[in-house]
N, C-alpha and C positions, 0 to 999 in steps of 0.2 A: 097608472101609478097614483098612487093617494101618498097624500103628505102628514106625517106623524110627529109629534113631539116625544122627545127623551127624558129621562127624571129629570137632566140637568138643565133642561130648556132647549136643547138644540132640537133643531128640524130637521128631516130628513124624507127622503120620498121611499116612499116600498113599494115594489111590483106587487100588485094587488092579486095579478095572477099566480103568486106562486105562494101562494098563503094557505095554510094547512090547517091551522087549529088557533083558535084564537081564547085566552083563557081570563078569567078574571079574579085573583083572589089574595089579597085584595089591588093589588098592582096587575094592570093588563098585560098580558105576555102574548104576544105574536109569534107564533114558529112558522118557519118557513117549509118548503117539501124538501129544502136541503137539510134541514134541521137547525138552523139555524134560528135564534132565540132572540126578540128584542122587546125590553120592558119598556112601555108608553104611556106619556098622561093620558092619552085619551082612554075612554070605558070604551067597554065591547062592542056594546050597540053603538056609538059612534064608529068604530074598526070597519065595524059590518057593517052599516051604510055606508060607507066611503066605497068600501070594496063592491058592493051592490052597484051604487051608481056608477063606478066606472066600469063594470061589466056592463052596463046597459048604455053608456058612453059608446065601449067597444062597440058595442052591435047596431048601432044608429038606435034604441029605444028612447033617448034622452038629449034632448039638444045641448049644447057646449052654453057655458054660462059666461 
């Protein structure tokens, strides 16, 4: 799970594993494989390291911080 901010400031956690396309233009869009759509202050490559490191979380690559 990676934790994400909303335009409005709220936080919220996304299953990381179920992330499909991640876009940028200029508001980051997250879809999900259920299609499900959420716009986030963070940029992409923030999205996508988050989601990186906790796939290698998952897999013991990465120690817990």
């Amino acid at each position: 799970m990676i934790t994400v901010t909303r335009l409005n400031g709220g936080r919220f956690v996304l299953n990381a594993e179920l992330i499909r396309v991640v876009e940028e233009n200029p508001d980051t869009v997250v879809t999900l494989t259920s299609g499900d759509k959420y716009v986030v202050k963070e940029r992409m490559t923030e999205v996508v390291s988050k989601a990186v490191a906790y796939g290698r979380l998952l897999r013991g690559l990465e120690p817990r911080s």
